[in-house]
N, C-alpha and C positions, 0 to 999 in steps of 0.2 A: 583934755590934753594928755597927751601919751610922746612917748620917745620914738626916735625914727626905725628904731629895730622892731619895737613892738606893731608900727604900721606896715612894714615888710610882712612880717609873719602873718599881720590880720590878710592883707592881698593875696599872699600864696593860698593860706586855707581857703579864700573868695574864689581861689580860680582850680581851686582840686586838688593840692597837692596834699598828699597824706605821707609822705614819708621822707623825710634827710638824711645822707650820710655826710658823713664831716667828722674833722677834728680840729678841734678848739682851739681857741688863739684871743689874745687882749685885746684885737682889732676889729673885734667886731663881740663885745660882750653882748651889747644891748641886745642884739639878736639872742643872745644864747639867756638872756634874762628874760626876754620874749617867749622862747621855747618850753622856759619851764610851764607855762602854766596852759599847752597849749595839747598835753598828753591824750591819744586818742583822734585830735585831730590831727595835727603833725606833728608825726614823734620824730626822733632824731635820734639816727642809727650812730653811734659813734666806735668810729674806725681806729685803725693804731698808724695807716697814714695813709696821706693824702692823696696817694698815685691809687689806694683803695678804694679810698673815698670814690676817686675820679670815676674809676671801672665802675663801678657800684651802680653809678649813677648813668651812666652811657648801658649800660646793661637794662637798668629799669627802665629808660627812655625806649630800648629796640624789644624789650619784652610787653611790654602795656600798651606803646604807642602815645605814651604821654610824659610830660617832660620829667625828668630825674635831676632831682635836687641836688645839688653840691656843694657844701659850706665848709671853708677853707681860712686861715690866715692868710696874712701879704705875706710878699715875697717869698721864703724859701715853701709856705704850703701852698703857695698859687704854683710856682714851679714844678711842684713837685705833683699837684693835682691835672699837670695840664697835657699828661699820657693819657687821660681820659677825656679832653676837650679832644684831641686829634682821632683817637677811638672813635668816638662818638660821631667826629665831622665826616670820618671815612665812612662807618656805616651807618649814615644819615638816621641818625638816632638823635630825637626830642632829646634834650639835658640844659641843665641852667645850672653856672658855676660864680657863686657868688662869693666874691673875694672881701677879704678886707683891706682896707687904705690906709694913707698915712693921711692926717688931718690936711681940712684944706689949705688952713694957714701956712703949709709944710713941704708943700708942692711942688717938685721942678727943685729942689735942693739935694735929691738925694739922700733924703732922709732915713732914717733905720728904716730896712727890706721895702725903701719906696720901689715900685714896677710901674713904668706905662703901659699901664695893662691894653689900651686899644692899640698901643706899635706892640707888644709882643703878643696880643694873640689875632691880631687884624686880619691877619690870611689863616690861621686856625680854625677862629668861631666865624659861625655866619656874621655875629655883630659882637662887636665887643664895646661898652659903653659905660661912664664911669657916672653916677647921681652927685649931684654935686650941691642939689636943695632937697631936704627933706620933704616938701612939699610936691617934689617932684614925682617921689616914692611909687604910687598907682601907677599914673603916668606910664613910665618906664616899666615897670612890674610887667604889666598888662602887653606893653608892645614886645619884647624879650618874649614871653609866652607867646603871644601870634608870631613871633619871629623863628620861635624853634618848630613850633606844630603843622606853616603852613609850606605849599612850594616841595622843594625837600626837605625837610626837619633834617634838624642838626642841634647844635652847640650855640646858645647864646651866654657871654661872658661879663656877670655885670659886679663891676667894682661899689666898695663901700668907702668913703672915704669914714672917721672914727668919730670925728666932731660933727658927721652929718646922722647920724646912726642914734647919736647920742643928744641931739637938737628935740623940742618940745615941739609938737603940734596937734592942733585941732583937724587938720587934712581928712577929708571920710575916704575910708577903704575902697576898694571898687567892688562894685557888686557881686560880679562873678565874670568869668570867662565871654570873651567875643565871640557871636558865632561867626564864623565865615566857610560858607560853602564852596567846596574845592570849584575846580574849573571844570563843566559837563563837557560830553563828548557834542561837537556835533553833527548834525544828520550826514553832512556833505564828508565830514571827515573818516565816519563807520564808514560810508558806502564806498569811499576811496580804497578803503583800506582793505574792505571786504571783495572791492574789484583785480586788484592786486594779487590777494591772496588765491583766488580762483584760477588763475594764470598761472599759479608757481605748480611748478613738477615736483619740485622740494623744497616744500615749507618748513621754517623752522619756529616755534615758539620761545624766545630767549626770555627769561623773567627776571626778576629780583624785588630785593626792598622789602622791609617789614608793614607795613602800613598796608597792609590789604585787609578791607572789611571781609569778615567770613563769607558774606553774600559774592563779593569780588573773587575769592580765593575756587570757591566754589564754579565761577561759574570759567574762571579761565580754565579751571580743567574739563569742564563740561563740552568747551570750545574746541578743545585739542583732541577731547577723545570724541565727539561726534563730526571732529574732521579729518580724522586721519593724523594729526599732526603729531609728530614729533615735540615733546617741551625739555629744556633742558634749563637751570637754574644758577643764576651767576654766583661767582665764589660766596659759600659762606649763607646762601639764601634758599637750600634746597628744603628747608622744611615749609615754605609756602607752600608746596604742594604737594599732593599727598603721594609718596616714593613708591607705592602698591599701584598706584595706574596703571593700563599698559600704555598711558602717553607719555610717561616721564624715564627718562631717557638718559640723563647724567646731570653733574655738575661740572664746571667749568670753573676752573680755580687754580692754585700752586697745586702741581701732581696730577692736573686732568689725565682722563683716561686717554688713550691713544682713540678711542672711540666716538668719544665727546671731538676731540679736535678734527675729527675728519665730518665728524656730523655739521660742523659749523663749517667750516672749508668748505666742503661739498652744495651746500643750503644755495639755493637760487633767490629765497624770498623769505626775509628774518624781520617777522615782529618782534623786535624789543620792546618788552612794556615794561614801566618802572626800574629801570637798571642805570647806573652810569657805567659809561662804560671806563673800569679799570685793566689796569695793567697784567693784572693775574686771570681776571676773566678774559682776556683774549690774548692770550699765549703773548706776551709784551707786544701790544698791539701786531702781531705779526697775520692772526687769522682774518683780519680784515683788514684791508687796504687803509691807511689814512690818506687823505680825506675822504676820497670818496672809495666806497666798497665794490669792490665786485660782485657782489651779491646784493641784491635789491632791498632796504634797508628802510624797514616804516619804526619810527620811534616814537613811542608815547609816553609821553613824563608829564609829574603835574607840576615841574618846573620847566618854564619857557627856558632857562638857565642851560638846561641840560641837552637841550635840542639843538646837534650842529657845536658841538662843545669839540666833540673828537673828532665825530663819523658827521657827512654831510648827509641825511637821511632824502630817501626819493619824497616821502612823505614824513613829515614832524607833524605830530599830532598833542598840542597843550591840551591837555587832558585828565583827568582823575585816573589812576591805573583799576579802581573795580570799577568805576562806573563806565568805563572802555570795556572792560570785559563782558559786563551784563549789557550792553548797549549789544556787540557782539552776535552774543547768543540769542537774542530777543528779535535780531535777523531774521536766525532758522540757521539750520546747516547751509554750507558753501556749496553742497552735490554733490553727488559722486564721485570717490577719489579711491583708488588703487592703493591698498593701506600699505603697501610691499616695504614703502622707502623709512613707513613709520615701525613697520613689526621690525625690520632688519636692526634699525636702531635699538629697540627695545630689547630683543636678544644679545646686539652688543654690552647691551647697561646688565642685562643680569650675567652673562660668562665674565663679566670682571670680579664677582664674586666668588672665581674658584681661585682661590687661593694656596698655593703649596703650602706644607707644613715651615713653621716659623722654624728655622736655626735658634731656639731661646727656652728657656724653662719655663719661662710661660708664653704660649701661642696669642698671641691676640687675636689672631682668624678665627679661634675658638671662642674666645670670651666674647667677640664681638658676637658671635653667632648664640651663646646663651644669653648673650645682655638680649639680644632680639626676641627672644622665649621668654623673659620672664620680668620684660618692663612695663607699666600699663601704659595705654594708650594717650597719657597725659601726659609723662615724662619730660623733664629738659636736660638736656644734655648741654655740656659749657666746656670750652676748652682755650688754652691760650693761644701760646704758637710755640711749633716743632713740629719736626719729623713725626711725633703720636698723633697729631692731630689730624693725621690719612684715617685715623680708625674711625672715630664720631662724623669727621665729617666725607669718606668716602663708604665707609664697611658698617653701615647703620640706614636703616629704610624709615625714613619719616612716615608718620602715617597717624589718622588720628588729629588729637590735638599739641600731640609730639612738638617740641621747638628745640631749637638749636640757638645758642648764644656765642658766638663766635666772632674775632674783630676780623673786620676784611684788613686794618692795617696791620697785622701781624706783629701783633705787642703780645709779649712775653708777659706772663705774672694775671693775664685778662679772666682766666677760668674758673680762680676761687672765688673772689670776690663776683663774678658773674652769679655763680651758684647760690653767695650769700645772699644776695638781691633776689634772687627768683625764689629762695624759700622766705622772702620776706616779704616780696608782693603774693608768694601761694603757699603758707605752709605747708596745706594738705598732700599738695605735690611730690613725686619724686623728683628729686636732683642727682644729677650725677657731675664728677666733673671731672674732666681728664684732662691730665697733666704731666707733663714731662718733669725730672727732679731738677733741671736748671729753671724750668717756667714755674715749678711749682713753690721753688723757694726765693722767687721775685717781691712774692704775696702772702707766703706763710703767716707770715703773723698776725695775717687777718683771720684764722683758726677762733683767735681770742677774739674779736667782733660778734662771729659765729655763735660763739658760746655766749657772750651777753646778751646778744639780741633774741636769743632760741633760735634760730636757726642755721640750722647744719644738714647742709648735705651729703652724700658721700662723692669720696673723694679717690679715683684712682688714678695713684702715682708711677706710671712710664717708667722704670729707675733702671735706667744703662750704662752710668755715671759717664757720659757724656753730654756736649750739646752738639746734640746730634744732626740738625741741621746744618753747623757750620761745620763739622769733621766729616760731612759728605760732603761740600765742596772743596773744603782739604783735601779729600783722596781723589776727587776728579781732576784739580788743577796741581796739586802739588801732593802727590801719593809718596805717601811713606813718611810726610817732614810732620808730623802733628807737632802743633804748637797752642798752648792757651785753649782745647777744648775738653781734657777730660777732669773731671770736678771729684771732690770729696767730698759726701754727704753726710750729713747724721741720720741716725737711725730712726727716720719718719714715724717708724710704728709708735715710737718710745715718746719721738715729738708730741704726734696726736693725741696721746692717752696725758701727756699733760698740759694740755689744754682741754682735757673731758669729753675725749672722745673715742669711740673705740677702736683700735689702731691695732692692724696685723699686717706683718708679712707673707704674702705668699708666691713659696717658690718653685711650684709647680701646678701646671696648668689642671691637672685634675683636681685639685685643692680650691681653684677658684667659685667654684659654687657654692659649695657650704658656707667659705668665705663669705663671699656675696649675701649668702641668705643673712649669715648675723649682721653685718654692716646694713642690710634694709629694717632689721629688727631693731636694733639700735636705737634708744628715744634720744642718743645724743651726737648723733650723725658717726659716721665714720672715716678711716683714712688706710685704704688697703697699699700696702706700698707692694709692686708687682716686678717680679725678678726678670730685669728684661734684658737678653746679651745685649753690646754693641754690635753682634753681626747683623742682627733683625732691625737691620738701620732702616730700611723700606719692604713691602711687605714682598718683592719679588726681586729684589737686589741687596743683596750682604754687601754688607762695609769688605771685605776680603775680594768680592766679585768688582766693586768699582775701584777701586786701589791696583787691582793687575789688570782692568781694562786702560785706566791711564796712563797706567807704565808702556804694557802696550804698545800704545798712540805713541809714545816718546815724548813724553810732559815729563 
């Protein structure tokens, strides 16, 4: 006989989980009395709050590919954790956010921080579900895990109520994990798609989504560059492939290239594989038609969910996205193809990286271009959301086993704690993480997590004492009225170093390397804080240049 927390714990280690973030709360002890003795197997990363927690765990779910734990109090830590359930649902990242309850006998009275957890996160998480017998515990454990892993992985939300956590039983564990093998491609649906494709005069490869086996990843580029094709990567998902091809072509996201948007406009025949299609990847739906596209549209997802969601596709293919790829290629080449419409693309994607010198003390065009010299081939790059985040995720060549952590829903505070997660699932790794100073002090105080857990990455802070995002659309719609976006900071470097880490300013662009090299030497991560003007609001329009174009217009 054991307590229902300590049977939670025995199921997660059964089904793989090795690591939790959270922070503690009386509503779910049993669990955290479970944990103590469970070191090595699954430790428990503890955060300073729960919107960290959250990221933490939507981060280790889209880096590993497998579910990221999240262990939370009721009411104001489930709230407060549930910026990372919506993270995580956006970019279809594995994560399991385990709440605590208010006892059963307590229920539907509005009890101290009671939440109906399946009405407020019902259209959030894929499932949200509350145990309500301890015996139930496997059960539920078990389906939650195949509920975040299969389809499109995502977010599952499972409540605790305090008297069920804390109930006796004999219940045995589950064994270990389900297998269930994705959905194959089949014969009829390659050869459709492969007939299609041979017809088009301009084919486009559109991809996304983390979940591609290395064999997958491998062989869609194999596909694109033994056919001519053009590949371009939806917001947020360019490090699937490798950015050094000459078949990858751009990303498609907030700030696409003018490039990218005419390469998608132009395309007569668009494999989508693995993508949904959002808002930022196709210019607010405007590059393709709703419903149906002007452009001849085969979609393959390994959720039937997503097929015919936005876009009516000519072909919807229920599919696994690598085993569509390797199906593909196992074809042979499509034949002979006029590579003209793919090289013009590919010369487009690299002139985007001539970049004029930055208006600012420190150039980011430059540091982007020594971060490319002297990262290894490993590296993760992590960023929130802002205006900085053109640099990682447009002025950076993935390549390697290089990854990017990034939210497609564009949550501020997403990039430290990203960072913490990935030196906790890889120490050995670089991390890097970029950050703007209103994104980076959403999440600050998970510095302190960093230092408990041992890892630290380094950390570069954007700092234009703006939020720079919203004061560029201040000066496009209403130029000259700023109101509510420029910030006063403290002195980050000063921060960092107390919290144990090594923490500098730098305020000129040739200073950034030396910089860089002691923040890599560093055994205790670092936080370079980077002297960025507000005119280097975008890397080819100054806050000055878009303020007298609005004027201008007469806005």
């Amino acid at each position: 006989m054991r307590h229902g927390g300590r049977l939670l714990v025995e199921c997660l280690v059964a089904l793989g989980a090795r690591k939790a973030f959270g922070v503690p709360g009386e509503s779910y002890l049993a669990v955290l009395d479970a944990l103590h003795d469970t070191e090595g197997a699954l430790d428990y990363v503890l955060c300073r709050n729960e919107g960290g927690a959250g990221f933490m765990a939507a981060a280790w779910g889209k880096l590993t590919g497998t579910p990221g734990i999240c262990m939370v109090t009721r009411g104001p830590g489930a709230t407060n954790a549930s910026i990372g359930v919506h993270t995580a649902r956006q970019d279809s990242a594995p994560m399991l956010l385990f709440v605590g309850q208010v006892a059963t006998d307590m229920m539907g009275r509005e009890a101290f921080q009671e939440v109906d957890y399946p009405a407020v996160y019902g259209t959030m998480a894929k499932w949200a579900v509350e145990i309500d017998r301890v015996e139930r515990i496997p059960e539920i454990v078990s389906r939650a895990w195949t509920v975040a892993t299969t389809g499109r992985p995502g977010p599952v939300v499972i409540a605790l109520p305090e008297d069920m956590l804390s109930s006796e039983t004999d219940t045995p564990a589950i064994s270990g994990p389900v297998e269930i093998l994705p959905p194959a491609p089949s014969g009829p649906a390659v050869a459709r798609a492969r007939e299609i494709l041979k017809g088009a005069k301009r084919p486009l490869l559109f991809f996304g989504g983390s979940n591609w086996t290395e064999g997958g990843k491998a062989a869609l580029r194999r596909f694109a560059e033994e056919n001519d094709i053009p590949a371009v990567a939806v917001f947020r998902y360019l490090d699937m492939f490798d950015n050094h091809s000459p078949a990858f072509c751009g990303h498609s996201g907030v700030g696409m290239w003018p490039s990218t948007r005419k390469l998608i406009q132009e395309a007569d025949v668009i494999l989508a594989i693995n993508l949904r299609f959002g808002e930022n990847s196709t210019g607010g739906y405007t590059l393709l038609k709703v419903p149906d596209p002007e452009q001849t549209l085969i979609h393959v997802h390994g959720s039937d969910g997503e097929l015919g969601k936005v876009y009516r596709p000519a072909l919807g293919v229920h599919a696994d996205p690598s085993a569509f790829a390797e199906a593909l290629v196992a074809a042979g080449p499509l034949g002979p193809r006029d590579g003209t419409w793919r090289a013009e693309a590919r010369a487009a994607f690299e002139a985007g990286f001539e970049l004029p010198e930055q208006p600012s003390p420190v150039d980011m065009g430059k540091v982007m271009a020594h971060l490319a010299e002297v990262l290894p081939d490993d590296a993760i790059l992590t960023n929130g959301a802002g205006n900085f985040a053109v640099w990682p995720g447009y002025f950076f060549r993935y390549g390697g086993a290089q990854r990017l952590l990034a939210p497609q829903s564009g949550a501020m505070g997403y990039g430290l704690p990203a960072a913490i997660a990935a030196k906790v699932a890889h120490p050995g790794r670089t991390v890097v993480c970029f950050a703007g100073d209103g994104d980076f002090q959403m999440t600050s105080q998970e510095l302190a997590t960093a230092a408990q857990a041992g890892a630290q990455p380094v950390v570069l802070i954007l700092n234009n004492g703006i939020y720079g995002t919203i004061r560029a659309h201040q000066e496009r719609h209403y130029p000259a009225r700023v109101s509510g976006t420029t910030m006063v900071s403290p002195d980050f470097a000063a921060l960092a170093r107390s919290y144990g880490f090594h923490g500098e300013r730098v305020s000129r662009t040739e200073d950034f390397a030396a910089a860089f090299d002691k923040a890599l030497a560093s055994e205790t991560g670092a936080v370079l804080d980077l002297d960025i003007s507000e005119e280097a609001l975008t890397p080819r329009v100054t806050l000055s240049q878009m303020r007298a174009a609005a004027q201008k217009s007469g806005r």
